[in-house]
N, C-alpha and C positions, 0 to 999 in steps of 0.2 A: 504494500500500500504506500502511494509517495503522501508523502507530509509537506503539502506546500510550505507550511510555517518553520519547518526544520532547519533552511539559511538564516534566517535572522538568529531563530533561537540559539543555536551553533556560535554565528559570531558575536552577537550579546555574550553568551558563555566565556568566548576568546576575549573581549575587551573589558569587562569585568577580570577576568583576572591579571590581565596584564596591569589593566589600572591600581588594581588590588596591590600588587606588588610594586610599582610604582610610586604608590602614594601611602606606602604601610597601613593598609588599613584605617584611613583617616575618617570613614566614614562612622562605622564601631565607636571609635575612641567618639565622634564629635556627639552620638548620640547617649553613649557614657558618660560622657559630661556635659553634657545640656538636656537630653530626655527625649522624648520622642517625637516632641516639636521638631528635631533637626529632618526627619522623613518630610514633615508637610514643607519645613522651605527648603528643603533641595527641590522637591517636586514643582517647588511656587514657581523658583528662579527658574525652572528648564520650560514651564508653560509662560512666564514672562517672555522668554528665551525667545519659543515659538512662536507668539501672536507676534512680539514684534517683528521676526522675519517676515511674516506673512503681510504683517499692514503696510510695510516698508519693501514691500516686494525684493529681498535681499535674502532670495532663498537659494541660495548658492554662494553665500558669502564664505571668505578662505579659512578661515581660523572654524568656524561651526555653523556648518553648512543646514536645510531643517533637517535632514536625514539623521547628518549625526546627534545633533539636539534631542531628535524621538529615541531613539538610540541611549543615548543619555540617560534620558526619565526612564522609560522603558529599567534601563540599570539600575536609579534608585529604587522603582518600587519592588523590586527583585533583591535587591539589597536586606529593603524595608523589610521586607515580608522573609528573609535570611535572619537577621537581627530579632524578629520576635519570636520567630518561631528556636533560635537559639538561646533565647530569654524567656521562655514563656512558662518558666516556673519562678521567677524571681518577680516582686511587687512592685509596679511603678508608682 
């Protein structure tokens, strides 16, 4: 059976860790120490992210193009939902 969604989920997979290792796990630690607010604005800043490409028709800009930006979110809520379900015996 082909799995249309399999590419992305594949290279979401690949840039999550690479990022992971890059950036020591910044995400963990930020939500360690500020709580679980840090899901909703990483999620804010990458839907800021997108609208403004899209209003500003600058959807192929070099640094974060919208692909990579969905891509992005995409990775925190995958993150998010990584972090609680690895905390979900401790009390926030």
């Amino acid at each position: 059976m082909n799995n249309n969604f399999r590419k992305y989920t594949d290279n979401l997979a690949v840039t999550l860790e690479n990022k992971n290792k890059a950036y020591g796990d910044s995400f963990t630690k930020s939500v360690d120490k500020y709580g679980l607010s840090v899901i909703g604005v990483r999620l804010s800043d990458k839907y800021n992210r997108i609208e403004h490409l899209i209003t500003h028709h600058e959807l192929k800009k070099n640094d974060e193009s919208l692909e990579d930006t969905l891509l992005d979110m995409a990775g925190y809520a995958i993150l998010g939902l990584k972090y609680l379900e690895e905390h979900e015996n401790e009390s926030n």
